[in-house]
N, C-alpha and C positions, 0 to 999 in steps of 0.2 A: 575217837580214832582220828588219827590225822594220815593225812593220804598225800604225798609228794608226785606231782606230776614234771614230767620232763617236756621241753615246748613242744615234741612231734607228737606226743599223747596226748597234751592241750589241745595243738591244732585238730586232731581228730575229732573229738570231744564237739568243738567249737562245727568244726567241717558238717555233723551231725546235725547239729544245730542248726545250722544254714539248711543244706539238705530239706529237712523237714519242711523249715520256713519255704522256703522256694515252692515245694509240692503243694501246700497247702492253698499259698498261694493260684497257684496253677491251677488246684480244683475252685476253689471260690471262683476266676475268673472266666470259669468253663472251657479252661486251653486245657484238661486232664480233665478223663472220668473221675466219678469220686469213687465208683465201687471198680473190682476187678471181681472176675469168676474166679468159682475156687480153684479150677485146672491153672486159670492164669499165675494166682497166688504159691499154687502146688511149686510149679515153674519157678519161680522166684523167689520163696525161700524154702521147699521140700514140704513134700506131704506129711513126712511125721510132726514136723515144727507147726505146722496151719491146724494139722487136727488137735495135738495138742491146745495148742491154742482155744480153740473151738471146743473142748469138753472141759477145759480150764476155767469156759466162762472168762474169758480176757477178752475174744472178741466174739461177737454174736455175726452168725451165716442168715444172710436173708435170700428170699426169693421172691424175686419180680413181679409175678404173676401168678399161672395157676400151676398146678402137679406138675408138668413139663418143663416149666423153666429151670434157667440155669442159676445155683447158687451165688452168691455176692456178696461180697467180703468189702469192708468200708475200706479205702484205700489208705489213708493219712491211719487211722488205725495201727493196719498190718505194720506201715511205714515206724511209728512211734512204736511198737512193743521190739519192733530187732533194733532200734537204736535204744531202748531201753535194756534189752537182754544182753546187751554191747559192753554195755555200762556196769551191768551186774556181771558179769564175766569178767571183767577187768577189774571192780572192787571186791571182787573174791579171790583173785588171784595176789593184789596189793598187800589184802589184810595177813 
């Protein structure tokens, strides 16, 4: 399959790339939490996207502590599967 991109769909592609790098960045040097709550996660990209996610086994929900604590969702995770599902929405739509 050969897939023709034009340079504004490059640049996005590439912009994702950065993106990512810069976050990851940011958590390794402790300027960004690594995890987000799931309320937080809900927020930014939708409740049904995160729980799919989450019974998809794509990313794993942890808890902090004991029964009471709040869920947490890996940050750079969440981050890579929506520029991943990015990617496969655009080379579904290509093909």
């Amino acid at each position: 399959m050969t897939v023709t991109l034009d340079k504004y769909q490059l640049m996005e592609i590439i912009s994702g790339s950065v993106q990512l790098g810069v976050e990851t960045t940011l958590v390794q040097t402790g300027m960004l939490k690594p995890y987000l709550t799931r309320t937080t996660a809900y927020n930014m990209y939708g409740r049904k996207t995160v729980d799919n996610w989450i019974k998809e086994g794509r990313i794993t929900a942890h808890k902090s502590g004991d029964r009471n604590s709040k869920v947490q969702l890996d940050r750079l995770v969440l981050q890579a599967l929506v520029k991943t599902d990015e990617l496969i929405v655009y080379f579904k739509q290509a093909a």
